[in-house]
py3Dmol code that shows the C-alpha trace and the ligand (Angstrom):
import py3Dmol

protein = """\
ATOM      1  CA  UNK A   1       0.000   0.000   0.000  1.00  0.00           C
ATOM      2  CA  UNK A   2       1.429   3.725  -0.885  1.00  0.00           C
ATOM      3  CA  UNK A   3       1.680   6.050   1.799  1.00  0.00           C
ATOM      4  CA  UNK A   4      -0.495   8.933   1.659  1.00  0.00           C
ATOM      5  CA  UNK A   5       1.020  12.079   1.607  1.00  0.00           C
ATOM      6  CA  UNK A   6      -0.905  13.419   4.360  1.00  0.00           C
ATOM      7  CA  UNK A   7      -2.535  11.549   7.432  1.00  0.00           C
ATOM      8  CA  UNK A   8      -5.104  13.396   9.370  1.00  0.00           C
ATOM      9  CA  UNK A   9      -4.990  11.714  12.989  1.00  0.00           C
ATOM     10  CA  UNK A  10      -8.559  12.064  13.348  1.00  0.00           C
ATOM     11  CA  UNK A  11      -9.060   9.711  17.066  1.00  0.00           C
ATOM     12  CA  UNK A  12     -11.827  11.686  19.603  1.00  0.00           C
ATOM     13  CA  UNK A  13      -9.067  11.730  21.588  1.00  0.00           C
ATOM     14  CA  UNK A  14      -6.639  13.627  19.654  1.00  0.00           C
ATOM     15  CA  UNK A  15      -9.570  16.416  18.261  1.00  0.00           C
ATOM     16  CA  UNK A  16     -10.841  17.013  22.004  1.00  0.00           C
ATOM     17  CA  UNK A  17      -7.890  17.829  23.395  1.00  0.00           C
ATOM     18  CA  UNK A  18      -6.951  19.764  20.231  1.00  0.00           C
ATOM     19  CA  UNK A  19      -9.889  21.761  20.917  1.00  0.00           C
ATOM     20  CA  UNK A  20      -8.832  22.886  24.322  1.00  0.00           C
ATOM     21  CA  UNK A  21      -5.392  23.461  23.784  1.00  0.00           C
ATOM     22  CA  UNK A  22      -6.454  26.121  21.211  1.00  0.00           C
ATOM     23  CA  UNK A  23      -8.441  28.009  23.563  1.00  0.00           C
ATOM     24  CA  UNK A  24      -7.368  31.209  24.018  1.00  0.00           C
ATOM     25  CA  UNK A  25      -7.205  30.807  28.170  1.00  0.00           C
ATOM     26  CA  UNK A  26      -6.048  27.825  28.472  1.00  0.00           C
ATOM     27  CA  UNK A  27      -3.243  28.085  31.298  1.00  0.00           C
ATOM     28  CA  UNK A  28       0.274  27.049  30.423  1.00  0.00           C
ATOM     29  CA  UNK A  29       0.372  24.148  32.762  1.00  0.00           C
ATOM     30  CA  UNK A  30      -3.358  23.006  31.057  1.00  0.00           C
ATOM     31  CA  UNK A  31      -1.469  23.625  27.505  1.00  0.00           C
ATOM     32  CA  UNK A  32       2.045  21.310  28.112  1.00  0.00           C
ATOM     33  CA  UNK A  33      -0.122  18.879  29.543  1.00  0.00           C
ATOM     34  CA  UNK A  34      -2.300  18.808  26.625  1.00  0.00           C
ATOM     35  CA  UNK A  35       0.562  18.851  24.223  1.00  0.00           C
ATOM     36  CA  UNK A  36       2.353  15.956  26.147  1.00  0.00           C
ATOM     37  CA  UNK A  37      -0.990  13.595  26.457  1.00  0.00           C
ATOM     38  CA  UNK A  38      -1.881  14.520  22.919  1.00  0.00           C
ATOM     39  CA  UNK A  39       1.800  13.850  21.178  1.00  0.00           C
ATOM     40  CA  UNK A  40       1.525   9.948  22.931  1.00  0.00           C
ATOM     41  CA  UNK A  41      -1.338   9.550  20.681  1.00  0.00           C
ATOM     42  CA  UNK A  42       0.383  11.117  17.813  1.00  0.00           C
ATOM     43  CA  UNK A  43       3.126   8.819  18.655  1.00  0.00           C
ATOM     44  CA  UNK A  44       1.133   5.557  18.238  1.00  0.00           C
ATOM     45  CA  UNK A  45      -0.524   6.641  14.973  1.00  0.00           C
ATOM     46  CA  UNK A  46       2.902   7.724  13.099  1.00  0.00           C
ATOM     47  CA  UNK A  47       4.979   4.602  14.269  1.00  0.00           C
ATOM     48  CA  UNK A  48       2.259   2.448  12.876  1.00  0.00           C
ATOM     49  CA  UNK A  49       4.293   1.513   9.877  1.00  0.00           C
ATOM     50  CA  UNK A  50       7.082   0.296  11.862  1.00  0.00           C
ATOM     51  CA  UNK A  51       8.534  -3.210  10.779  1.00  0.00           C
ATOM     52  CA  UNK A  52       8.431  -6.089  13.338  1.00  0.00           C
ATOM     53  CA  UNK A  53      10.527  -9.054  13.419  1.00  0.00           C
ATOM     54  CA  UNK A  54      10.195 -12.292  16.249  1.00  0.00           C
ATOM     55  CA  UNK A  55      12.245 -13.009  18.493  1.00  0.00           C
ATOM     56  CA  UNK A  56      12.591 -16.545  20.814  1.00  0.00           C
ATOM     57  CA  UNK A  57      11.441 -15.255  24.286  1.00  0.00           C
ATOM     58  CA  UNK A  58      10.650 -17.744  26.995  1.00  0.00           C
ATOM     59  CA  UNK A  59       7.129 -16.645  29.139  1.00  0.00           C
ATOM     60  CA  UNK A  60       6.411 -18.420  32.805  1.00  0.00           C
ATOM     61  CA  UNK A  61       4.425 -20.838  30.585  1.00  0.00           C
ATOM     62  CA  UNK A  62       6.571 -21.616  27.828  1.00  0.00           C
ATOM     63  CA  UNK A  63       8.910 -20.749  24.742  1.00  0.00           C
ATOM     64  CA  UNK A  64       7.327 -18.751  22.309  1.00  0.00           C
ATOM     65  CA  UNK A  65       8.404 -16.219  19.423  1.00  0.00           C
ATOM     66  CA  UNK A  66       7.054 -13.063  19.916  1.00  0.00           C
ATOM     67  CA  UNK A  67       7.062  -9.862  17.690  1.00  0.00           C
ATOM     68  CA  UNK A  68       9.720  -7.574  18.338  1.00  0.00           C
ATOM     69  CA  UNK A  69      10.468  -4.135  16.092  1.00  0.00           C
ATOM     70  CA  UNK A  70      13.006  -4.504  13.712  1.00  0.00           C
ATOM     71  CA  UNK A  71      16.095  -2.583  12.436  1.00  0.00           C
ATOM     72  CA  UNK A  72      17.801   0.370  13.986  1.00  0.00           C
ATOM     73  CA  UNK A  73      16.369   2.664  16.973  1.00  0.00           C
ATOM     74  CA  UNK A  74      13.782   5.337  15.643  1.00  0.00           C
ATOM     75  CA  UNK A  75      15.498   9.327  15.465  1.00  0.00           C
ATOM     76  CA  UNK A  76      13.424  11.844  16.735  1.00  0.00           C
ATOM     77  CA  UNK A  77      14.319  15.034  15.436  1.00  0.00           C
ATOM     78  CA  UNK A  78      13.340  18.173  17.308  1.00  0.00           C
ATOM     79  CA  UNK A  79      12.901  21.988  15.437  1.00  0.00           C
ATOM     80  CA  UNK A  80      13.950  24.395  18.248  1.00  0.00           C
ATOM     81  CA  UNK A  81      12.312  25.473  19.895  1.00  0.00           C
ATOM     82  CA  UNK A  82       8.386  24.415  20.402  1.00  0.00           C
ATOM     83  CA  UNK A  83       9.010  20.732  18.849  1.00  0.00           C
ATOM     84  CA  UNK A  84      10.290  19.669  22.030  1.00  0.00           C
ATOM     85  CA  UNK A  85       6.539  20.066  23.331  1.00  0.00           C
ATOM     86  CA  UNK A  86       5.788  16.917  21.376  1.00  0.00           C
ATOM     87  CA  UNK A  87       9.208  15.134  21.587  1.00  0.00           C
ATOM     88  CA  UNK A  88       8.658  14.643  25.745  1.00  0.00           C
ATOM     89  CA  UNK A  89       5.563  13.206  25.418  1.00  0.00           C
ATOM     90  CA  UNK A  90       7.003  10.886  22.150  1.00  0.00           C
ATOM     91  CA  UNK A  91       9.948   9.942  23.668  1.00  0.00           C
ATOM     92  CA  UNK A  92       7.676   8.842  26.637  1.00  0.00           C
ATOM     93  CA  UNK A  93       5.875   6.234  24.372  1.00  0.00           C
ATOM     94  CA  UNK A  94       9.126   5.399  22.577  1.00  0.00           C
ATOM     95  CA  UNK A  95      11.863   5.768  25.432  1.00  0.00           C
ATOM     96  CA  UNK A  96      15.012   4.519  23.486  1.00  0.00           C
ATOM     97  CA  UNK A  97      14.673   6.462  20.447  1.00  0.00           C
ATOM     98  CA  UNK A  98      17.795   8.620  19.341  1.00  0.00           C
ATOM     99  CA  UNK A  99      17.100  12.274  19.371  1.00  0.00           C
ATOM    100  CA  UNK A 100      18.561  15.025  17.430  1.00  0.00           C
ATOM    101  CA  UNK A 101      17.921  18.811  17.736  1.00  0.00           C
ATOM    102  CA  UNK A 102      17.972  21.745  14.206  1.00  0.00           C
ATOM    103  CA  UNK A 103      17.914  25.268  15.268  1.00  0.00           C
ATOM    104  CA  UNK A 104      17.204  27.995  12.222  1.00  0.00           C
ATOM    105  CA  UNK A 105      15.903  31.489  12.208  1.00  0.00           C
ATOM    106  CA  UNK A 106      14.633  33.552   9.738  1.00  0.00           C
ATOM    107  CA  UNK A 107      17.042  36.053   8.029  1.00  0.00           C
ATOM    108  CA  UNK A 108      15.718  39.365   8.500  1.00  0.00           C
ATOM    109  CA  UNK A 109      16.671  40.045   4.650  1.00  0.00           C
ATOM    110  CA  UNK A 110      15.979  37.303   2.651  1.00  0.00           C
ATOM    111  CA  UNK A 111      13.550  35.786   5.015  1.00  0.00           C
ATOM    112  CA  UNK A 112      14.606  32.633   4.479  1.00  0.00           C
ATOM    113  CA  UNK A 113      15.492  29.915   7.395  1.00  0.00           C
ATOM    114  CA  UNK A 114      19.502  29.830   8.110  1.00  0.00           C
ATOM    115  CA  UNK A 115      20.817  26.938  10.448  1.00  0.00           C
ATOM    116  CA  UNK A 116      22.348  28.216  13.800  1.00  0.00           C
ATOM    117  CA  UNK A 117      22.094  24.644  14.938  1.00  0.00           C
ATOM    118  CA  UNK A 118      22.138  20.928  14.053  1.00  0.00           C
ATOM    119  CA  UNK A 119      23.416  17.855  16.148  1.00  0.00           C
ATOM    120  CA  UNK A 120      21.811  14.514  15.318  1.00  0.00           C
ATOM    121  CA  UNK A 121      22.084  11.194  15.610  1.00  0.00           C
ATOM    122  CA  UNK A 122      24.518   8.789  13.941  1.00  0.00           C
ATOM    123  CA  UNK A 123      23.644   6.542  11.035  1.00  0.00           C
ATOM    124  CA  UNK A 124      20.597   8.331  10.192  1.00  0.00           C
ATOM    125  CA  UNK A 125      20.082   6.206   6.886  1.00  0.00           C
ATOM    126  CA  UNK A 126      19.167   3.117   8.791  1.00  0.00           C
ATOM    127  CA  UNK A 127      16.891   4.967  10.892  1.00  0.00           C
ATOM    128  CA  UNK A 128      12.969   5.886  10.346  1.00  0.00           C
ATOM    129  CA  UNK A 129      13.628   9.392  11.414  1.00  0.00           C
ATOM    130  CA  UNK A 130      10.108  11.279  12.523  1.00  0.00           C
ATOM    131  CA  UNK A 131      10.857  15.264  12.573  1.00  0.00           C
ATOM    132  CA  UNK A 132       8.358  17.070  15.279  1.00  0.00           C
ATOM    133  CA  UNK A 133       7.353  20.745  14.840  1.00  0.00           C
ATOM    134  CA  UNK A 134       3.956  21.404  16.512  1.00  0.00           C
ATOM    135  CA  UNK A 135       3.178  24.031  14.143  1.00  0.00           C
ATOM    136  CA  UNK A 136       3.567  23.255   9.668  1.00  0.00           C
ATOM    137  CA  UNK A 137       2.844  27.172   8.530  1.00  0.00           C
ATOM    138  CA  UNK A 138       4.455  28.368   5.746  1.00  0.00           C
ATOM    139  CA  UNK A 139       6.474  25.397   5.739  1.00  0.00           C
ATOM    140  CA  UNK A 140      10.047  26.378   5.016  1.00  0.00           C
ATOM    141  CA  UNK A 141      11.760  25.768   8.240  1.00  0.00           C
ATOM    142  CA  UNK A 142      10.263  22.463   7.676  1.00  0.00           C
ATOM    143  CA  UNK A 143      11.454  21.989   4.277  1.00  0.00           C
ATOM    144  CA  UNK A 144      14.935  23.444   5.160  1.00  0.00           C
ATOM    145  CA  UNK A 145      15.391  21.225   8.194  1.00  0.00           C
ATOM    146  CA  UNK A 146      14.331  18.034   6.323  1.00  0.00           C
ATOM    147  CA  UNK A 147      17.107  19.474   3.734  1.00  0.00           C
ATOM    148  CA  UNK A 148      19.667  19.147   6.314  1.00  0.00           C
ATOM    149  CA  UNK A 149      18.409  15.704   7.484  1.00  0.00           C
ATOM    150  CA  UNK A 150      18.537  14.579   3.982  1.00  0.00           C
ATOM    151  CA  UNK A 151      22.128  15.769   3.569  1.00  0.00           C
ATOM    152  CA  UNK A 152      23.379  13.835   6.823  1.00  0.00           C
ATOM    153  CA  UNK A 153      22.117  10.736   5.059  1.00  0.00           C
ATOM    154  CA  UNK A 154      18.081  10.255   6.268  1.00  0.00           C
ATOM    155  CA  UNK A 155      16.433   8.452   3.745  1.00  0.00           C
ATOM    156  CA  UNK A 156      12.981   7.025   6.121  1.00  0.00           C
ATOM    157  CA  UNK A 157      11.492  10.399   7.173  1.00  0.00           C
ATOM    158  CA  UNK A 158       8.188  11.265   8.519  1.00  0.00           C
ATOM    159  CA  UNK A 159       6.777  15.318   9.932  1.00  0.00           C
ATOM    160  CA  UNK A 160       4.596  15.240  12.568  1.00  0.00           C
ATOM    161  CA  UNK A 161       3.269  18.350  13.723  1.00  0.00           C
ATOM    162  CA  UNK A 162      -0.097  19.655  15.692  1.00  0.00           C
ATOM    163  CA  UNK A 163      -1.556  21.795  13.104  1.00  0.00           C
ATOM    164  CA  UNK A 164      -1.061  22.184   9.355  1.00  0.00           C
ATOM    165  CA  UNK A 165      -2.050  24.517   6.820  1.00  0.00           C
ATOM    166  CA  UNK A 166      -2.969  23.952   3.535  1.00  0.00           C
ATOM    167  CA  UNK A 167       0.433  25.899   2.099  1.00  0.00           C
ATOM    168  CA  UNK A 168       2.914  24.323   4.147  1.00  0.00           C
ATOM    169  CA  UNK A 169       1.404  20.903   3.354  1.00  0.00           C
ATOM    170  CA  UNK A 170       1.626  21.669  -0.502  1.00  0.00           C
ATOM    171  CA  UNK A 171       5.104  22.922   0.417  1.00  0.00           C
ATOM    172  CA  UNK A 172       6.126  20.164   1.715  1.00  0.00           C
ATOM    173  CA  UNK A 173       4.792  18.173  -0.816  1.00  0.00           C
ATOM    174  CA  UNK A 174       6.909  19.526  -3.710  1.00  0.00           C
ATOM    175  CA  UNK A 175       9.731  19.998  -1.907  1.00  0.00           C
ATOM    176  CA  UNK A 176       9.188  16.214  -0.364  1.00  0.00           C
ATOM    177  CA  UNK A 177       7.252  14.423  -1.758  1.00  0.00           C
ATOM    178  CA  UNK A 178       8.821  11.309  -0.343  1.00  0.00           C
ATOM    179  CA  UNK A 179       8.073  12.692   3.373  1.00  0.00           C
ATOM    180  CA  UNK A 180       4.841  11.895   4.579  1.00  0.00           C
ATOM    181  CA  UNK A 181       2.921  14.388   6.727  1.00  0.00           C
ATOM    182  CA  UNK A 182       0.822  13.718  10.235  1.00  0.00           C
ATOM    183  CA  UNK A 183      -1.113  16.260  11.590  1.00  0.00           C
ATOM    184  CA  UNK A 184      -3.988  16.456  14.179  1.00  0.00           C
ATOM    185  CA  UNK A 185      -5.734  18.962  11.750  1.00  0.00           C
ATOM    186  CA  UNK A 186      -5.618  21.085   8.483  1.00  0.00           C
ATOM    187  CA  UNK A 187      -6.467  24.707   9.064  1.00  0.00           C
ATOM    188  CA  UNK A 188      -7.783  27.082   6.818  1.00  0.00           C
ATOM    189  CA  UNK A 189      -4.749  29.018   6.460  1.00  0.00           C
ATOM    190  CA  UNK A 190      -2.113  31.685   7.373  1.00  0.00           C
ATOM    191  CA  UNK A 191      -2.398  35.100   8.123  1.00  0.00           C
ATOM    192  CA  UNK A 192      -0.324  38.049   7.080  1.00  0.00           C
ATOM    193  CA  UNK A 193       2.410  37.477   9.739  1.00  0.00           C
ATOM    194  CA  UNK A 194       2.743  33.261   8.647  1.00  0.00           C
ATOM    195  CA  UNK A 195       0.120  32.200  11.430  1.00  0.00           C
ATOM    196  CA  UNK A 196      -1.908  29.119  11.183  1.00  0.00           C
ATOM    197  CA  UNK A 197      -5.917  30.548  11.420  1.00  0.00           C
ATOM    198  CA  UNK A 198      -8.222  29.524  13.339  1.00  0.00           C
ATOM    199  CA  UNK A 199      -4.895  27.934  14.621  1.00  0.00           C
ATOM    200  CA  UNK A 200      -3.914  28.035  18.717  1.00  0.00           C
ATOM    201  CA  UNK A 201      -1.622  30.889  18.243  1.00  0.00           C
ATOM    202  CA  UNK A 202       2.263  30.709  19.056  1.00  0.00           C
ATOM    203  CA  UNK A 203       2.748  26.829  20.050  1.00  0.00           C
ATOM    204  CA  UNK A 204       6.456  28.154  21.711  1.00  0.00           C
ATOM    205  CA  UNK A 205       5.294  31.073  23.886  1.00  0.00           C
ATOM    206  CA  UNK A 206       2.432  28.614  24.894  1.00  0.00           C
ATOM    207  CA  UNK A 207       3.992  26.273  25.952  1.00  0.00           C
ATOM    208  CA  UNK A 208       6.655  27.803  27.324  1.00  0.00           C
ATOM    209  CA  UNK A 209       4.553  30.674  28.815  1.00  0.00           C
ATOM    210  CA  UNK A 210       6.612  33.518  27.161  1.00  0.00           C
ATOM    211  CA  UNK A 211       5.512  36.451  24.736  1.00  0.00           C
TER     212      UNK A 211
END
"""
ligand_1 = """\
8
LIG
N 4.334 29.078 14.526
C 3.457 29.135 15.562
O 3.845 28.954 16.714
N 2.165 29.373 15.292
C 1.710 29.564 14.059
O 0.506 29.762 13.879
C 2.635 29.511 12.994
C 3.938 29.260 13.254
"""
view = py3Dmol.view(width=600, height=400)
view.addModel(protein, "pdb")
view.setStyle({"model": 0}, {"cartoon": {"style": "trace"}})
view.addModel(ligand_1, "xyz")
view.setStyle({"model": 1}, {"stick": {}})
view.zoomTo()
view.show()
């Protein structure tokens, strides 16, 4: 079966607390707890395509093989700073994976994203690598980060973010095509300042209760 490009995690779940963490008072405590509970469910639904292999384990009962996940530890790759919102809670649900960390910022000038920082994990090729950003706008840190993670050999990637828009998704499509897309909702769109509408806002300063 082809991947689709994009994957709507649609569980109750996932939409209820989605709705509350966009609320415009939600405290910061409410919203990190939100974002942690809510990025275990993300968790479960992007992994889903992991490969299993057996292996001979012996149970109070008897010998049996048992299902065991193949290949290489996952990478989880964090864009500074508000994807490490939904790395905790992902790393909670998948406690050896490898992490890695990109750090860009706009240039004033050319607006486009410059890396100030990028340390990841070692044989990245052999590794499904899932990239978290909580927020896919206009999309080009996105694309620029998955640039970098292609150039230090990723080949298995996957974005997972909170909220999409429909021009970072198409952005990521043309620029990746190859990198499928998870997202606990597609927004309308972005405002005149890049901002996801109806959207929840500035996922960093939420969750990290600054302005
Ligand atoms: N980054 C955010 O934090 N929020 C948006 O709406 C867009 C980018």
């Amino acid at each position: 079966m082809t991947q689709p490009h994009l994957t709507v995690i649609t569980h109750p779940l996932v939409q209820h607390k989605l709705t509350i963490m966009r609320k415009h008072d939600v405290s910061t405590a409410g919203f990190r707890r939100l974002l942690r509970e809510i990025s275990l469910l993300l968790a479960y639904e992007v992994t889903r395509e992991l490969e299993l292999t057996t292996t001979t384990i012996q149970t109070p009962m008897c010998e049996m093989q048992a299902p065991t996940l193949e290949g290489k530890k996952l990478a989880l790759i964090s864009i500074l700073r508000a994807g490490n919102g939904l790395l905790d809670g992902i790393l909670e649900m998948i406690p050896s994976a490898r992490v890695g960390f990109v750090g860009l910022y706009r240039d004033p000038e050319t607006l486009k994203p410059v890396e100030y920082y990028c340390k990841v994990p070692n044989l990245l090729d052999q590794r499904m690598t899932i990239v978290v950003d909580p927020m896919l706008a206009t999309g080009n840190s996105s694309v620029a980060a998955i640039d970098m993670l292609k150039e230090r050999g990723a080949k298995n990637l996957r974005f997972l973010c909170l909220l999409a828009s429909p021009e970072g998704v198409e952005r990521m499509r043309q620029a990746h095509p190859d990198v499928p897309v998870y997202t606990a909702s597609l927004d309308e769109g972005l405002d005149d300042h890049g901002y996801i509408v109806p959207g929840l806002g500035d996922a960093g300063d939420r969750m990290f209760g600054t302005k």
